[in-house]
ZAMARGU-4260 file (C-alpha; in steps of 0.2 Angstrom, whole numbers, plus 5000, padded with zeros to 4 digits):
<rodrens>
0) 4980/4955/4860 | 4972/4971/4862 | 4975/4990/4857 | 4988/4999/4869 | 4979/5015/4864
5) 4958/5012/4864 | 4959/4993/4871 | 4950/4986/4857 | 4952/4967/4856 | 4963/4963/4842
10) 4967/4949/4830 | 4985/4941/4833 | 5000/4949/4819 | 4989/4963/4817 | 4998/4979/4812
15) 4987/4994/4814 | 4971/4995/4827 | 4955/4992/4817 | 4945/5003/4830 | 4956/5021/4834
20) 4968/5016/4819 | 4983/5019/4830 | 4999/5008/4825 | 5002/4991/4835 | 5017/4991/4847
25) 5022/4974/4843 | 5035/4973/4858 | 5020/4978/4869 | 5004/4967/4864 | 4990/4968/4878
30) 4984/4952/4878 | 4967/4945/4887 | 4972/4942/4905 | 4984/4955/4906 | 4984/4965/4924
35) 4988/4982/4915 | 4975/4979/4901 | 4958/4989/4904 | 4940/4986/4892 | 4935/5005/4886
40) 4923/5006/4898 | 4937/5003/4913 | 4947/5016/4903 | 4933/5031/4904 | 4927/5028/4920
45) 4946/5028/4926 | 4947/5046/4915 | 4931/5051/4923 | 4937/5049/4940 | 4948/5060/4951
50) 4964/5054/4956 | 4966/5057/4975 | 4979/5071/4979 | 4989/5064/4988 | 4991/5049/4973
55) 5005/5048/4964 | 5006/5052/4944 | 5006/5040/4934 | 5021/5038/4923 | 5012/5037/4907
60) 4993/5045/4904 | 4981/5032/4899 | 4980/5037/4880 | 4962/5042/4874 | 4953/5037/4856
65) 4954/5048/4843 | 4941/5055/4833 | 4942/5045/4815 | 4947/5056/4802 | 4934/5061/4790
70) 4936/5057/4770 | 4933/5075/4764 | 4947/5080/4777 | 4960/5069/4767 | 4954/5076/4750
75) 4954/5096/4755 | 4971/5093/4761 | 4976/5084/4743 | 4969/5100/4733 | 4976/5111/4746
80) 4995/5100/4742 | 4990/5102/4726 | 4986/5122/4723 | 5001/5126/4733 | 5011/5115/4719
85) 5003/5124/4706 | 5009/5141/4714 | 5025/5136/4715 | 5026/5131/4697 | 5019/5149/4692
90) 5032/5160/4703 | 5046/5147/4695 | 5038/5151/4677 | 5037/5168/4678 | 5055/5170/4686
95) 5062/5157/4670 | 5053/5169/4659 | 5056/5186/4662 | 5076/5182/4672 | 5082/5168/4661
100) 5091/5170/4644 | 5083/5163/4628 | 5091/5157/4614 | 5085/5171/4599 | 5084/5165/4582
105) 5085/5179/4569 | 5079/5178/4550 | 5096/5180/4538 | 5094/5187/4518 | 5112/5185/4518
110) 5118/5177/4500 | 5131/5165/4502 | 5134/5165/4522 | 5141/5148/4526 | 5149/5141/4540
115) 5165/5144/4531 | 5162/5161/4531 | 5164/5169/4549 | 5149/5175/4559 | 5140/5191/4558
120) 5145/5204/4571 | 5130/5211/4579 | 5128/5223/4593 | 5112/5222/4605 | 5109/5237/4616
125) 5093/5241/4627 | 5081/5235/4643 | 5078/5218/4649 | 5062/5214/4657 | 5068/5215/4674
130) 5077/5231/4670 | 5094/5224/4666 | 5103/5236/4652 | 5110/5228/4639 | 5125/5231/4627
135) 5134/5217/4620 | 5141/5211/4604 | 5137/5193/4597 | 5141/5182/4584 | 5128/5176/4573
140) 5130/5161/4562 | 5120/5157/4543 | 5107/5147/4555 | 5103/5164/4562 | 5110/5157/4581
145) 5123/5165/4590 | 5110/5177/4602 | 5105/5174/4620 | 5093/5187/4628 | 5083/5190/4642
150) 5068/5197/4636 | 5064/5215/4635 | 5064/5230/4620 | 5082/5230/4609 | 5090/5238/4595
155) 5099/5225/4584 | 5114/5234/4574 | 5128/5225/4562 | 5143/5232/4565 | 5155/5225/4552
160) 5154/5214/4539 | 5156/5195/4537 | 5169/5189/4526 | 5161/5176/4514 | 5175/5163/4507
165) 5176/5171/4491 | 5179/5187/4500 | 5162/5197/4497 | 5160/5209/4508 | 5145/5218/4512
170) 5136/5235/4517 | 5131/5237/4535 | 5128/5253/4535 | 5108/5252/4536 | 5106/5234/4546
175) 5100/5239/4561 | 5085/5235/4567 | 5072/5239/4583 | 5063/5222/4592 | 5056/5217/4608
180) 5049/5199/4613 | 5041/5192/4631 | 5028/5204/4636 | 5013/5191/4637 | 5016/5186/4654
185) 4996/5177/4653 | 5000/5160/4662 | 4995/5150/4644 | 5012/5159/4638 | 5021/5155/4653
190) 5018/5136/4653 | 5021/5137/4634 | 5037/5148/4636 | 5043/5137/4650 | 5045/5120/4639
195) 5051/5132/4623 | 5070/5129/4620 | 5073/5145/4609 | 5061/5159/4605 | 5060/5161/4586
200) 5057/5181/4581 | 5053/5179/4564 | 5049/5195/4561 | 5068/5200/4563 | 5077/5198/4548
205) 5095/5202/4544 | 5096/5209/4524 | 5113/5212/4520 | 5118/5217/4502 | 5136/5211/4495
210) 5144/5227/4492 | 5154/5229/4475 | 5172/5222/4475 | 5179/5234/4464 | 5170/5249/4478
215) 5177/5239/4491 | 5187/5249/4504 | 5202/5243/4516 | 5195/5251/4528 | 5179/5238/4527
220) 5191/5225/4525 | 5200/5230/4543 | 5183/5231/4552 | 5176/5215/4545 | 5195/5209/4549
225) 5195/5213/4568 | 5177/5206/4571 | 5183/5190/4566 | 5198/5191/4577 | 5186/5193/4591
230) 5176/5179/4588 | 5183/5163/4598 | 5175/5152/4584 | 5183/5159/4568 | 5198/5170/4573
235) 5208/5155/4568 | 5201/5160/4551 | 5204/5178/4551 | 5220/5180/4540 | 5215/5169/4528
240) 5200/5179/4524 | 5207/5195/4526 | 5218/5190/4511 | 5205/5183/4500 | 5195/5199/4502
245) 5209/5210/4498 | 5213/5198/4483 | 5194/5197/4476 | 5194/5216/4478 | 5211/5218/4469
250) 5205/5207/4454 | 5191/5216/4455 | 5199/5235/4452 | 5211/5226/4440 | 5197/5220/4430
255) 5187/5236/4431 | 5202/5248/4426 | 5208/5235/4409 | 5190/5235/4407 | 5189/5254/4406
260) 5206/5255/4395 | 5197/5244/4384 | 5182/5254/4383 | 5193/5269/4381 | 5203/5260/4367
265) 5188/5255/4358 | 5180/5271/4360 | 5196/5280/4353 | 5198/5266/4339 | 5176/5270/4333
270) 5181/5290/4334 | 5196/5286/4324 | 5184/5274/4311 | 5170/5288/4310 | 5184/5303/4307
275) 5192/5289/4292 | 5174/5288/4286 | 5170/5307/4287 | 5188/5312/4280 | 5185/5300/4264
280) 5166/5305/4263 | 5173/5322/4263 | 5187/5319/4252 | 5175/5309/4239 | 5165/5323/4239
285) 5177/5335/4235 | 5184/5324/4222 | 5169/5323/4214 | 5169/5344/4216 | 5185/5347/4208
290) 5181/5336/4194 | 5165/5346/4190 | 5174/5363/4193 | 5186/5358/4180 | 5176/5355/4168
295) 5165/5368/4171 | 5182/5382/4169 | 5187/5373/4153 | 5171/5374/4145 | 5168/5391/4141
300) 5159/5391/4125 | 5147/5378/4115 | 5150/5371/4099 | 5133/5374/4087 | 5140/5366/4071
305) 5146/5346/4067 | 5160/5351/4060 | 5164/5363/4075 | 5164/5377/4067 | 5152/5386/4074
310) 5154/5394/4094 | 5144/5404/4103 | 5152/5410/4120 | 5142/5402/4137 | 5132/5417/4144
315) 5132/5411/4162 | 5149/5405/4163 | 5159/5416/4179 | 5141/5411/4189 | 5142/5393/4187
320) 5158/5393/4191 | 5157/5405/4206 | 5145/5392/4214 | 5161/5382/4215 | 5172/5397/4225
325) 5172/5404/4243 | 5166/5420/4241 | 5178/5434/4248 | 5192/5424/4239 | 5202/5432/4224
330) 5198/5419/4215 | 5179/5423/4217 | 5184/5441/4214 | 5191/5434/4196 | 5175/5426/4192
335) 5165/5439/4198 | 5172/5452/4188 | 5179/5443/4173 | 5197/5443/4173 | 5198/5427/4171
340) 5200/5429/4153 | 5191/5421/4139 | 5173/5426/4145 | 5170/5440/4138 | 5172/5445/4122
345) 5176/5425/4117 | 5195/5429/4113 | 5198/5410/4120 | 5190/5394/4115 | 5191/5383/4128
350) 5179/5366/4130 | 5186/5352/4140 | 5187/5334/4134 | 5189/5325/4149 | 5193/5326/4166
355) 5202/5315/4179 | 5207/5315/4198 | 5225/5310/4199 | 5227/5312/4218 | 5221/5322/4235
360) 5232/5328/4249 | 5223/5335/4264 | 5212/5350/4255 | 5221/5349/4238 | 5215/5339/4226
365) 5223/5334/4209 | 5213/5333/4192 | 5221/5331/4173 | 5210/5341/4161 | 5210/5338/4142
370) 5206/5353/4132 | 5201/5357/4116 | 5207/5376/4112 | 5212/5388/4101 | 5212/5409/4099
375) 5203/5418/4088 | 5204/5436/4080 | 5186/5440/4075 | 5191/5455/4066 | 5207/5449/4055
380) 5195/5433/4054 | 5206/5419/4058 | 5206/5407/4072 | 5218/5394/4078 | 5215/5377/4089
385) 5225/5365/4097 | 5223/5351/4110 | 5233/5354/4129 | 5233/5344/4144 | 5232/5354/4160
390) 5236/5348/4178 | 5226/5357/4191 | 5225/5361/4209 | 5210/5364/4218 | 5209/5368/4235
395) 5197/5369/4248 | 5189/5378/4261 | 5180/5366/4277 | 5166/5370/4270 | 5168/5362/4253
400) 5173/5377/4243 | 5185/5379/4234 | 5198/5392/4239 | 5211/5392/4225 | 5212/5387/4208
405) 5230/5383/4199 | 5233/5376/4180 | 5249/5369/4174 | 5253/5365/4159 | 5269/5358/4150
410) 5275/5364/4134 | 5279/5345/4123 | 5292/5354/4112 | 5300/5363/4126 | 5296/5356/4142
415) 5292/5372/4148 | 5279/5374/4161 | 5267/5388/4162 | 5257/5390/4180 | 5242/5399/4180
420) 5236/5400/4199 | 5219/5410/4204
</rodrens>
């Protein structure tokens, strides 16, 4: 059989022409002997000669042989096939990165966000790389999901507090933060950023602090409230934390305000303990004042003999006892100008025994005074002495001084009583 295209003699079965390469027409083989069939050299001379014009067309051109195909041909047209892939993949790159959205993971220093909890309402406003403005809300859970941005420059801002399952709300009011990602648009990026699931922004962190349940406002309540309702995965959740809060922050102000009663009762209960302690400090003290005082007033002269018979009158009696009075009193006048009898020219002997407080009652304080005393006439030159018990008053001033001075004593064969106040 021969090649219907260059002629070439060709083995029997054979698919493809081993000379020009041209495919085999299998209905139409050429075989040797054939009327139609020409050798290559019957086939150019018949190309090289004209046709007559008067000859009619022949219905099909003798075909010609090609020119075989050169090796570096086949592989130029590979690498171009190949460069024109690669271009495509670039412009398909670079429209995944800058139009396409990308999952954004965000960094949470949220204590306790669960997935019981509901999501953190944030708000992302600003410019997308291809110029698109952006201003939506999402939902972001404790992995730090929840965010899907075309990249470009934002501002991330928390709007309203989650509501943990114990009810801890927190402060939003300074979670906010600025951010941008995508603007290394070098093709190492590109091809990285093209096989990348979600681009991670570690350097964007949500800090939330738990605000204190006790300062916790309804109004914080409500907004954290109405951001749950909007989101489609926890709205079914909603009431129930909305009561929990408002439940934690109730036990919270109940604890805070028996916590403050308590406080104030204990308080009141140590002023109460340190007035007790003052008023018997001050009490004792004036005890111990009103014992010495007595003595001090019943003891006017000293006794220079065993046999007591001997006396001499105590020269600096009314200013020892003055140091006992509240000066401007009349009892300081008494002392200070000697009416109080006895002082001077030693008409009484007076020198107590012993002393006693019996009682006190606010400033008053009660002593028993044992005395030893008599009257004498120096110049009929007789002298009389007997024992007396006297009850006395002493009160005082704030200051410690005594203000008043009274002396009762009862007659034993009468029952009469004689007061002496100063």
């Amino acid at each position: 059989m021969f090649c219907t295209r260059c002629g070439a003699k060709m083995p029997d079965g054979a698919r493809f022409c081993t000379e020009c390469g041209a495919p085999m027409d299998d209905d139409k083989p050429i075989e040797q002997g054939d009327a139609t069939a020409t050798t290559p050299y019957e086939q150019a001379t018949q190309a090289q000669a004209p046709l007559p014009a008067y000859a009619p067309q022949p219905e099909t051109a003798p075909a010609t042989k090609p020119e075989p195909q050169r090796a570096d041909h086949r592989g130029r047209n590979v690498l171009i096939a190949v460069l024109a892939a690669l271009c495509v993949l670039v412009v398909a790159f670079f429209i995944y990165k800058v139009k396409a959205p990308h999952a954004v993971v965000l960094n949470l220093d949220v204590p306790g966000l669960s997935t019981s909890s509901s999501r953190i309402p944030v708000r992302v406003t600003g410019m997308a790389l291809d110029g698109e403005s952006v201003d939506e809300v999402f939902f972001v859970g404790p992995n730090g999901d929840g965010i899907q941005l075309k990249q470009g420059t934002y501002r991330l801002s928390v709007i309203a507090s989650p509501i943990l399952e114990d009810g801890t709300i927190f402060l939003v009011s300074d979670a906010w933060q600025d951010f941008s990602f995508g603007r290394d648009l070098s093709f190492p990026a590109l091809v990285a950023d093209a096989f990348a699931q979600t681009v991670p922004l570690h350097e964007v962190t949500i800090t939330l602090v738990p605000e204190s349940a006790v300062s916790v406002t309804d109004e914080q309540i409500e907004d954290a409230y109405e951001e749950v309702l909007a989101d489609p995965e926890r709205k079914d959740s909603a009431d129930g934390l909305r009561e929990t809060a408002t439940e934690t922050r109730d036990d919270a102000v109940a604890a805070a305000e028996q916590r403050i009663a308590d406080e104030e009762a204990a308080e009141q209960q140590r002023a109460a303990d340190e007035a007790a302690e003052s008023a018997a400090a001050a009490q004792a003290r004036r005890e111990t004042l009103a014992h010495d005082f007595a003595m001090q007033y019943w003891t006017n002269v000293t006794v220079s003999s065993p046999d007591a018979s001997g006396h001499e009158a105590i020269s600096d009696w009314s200013s020892r006892c003055l140091a006992y009075v509240e000066p401007g009193t009349s009892l300081y006048e008494d002392f200070s100008t000697g009416r109080d009898g006895g002082a001077g020219d030693l008409e009484a002997i007076d020198i107590a025994k012993d002393a006693e407080v019996t009682s006190s009652e606010g400033n008053t304080v009660h002593v028993t005074v044992n005395v030893a005393g008599g009257m004498e006439d120096e110049s009929a030159g007789w002298s009389r002495t007997a024992n007396f018990t006297y009850t006395t008053d002493v009160t005082f001033a704030d200051d410690d001084l005594i203000t008043s001075y009274a002396s009762h004593y009862t007659d034993p064969s009468t029952g009469r009583v004689t007061t002496v106040t100063h």
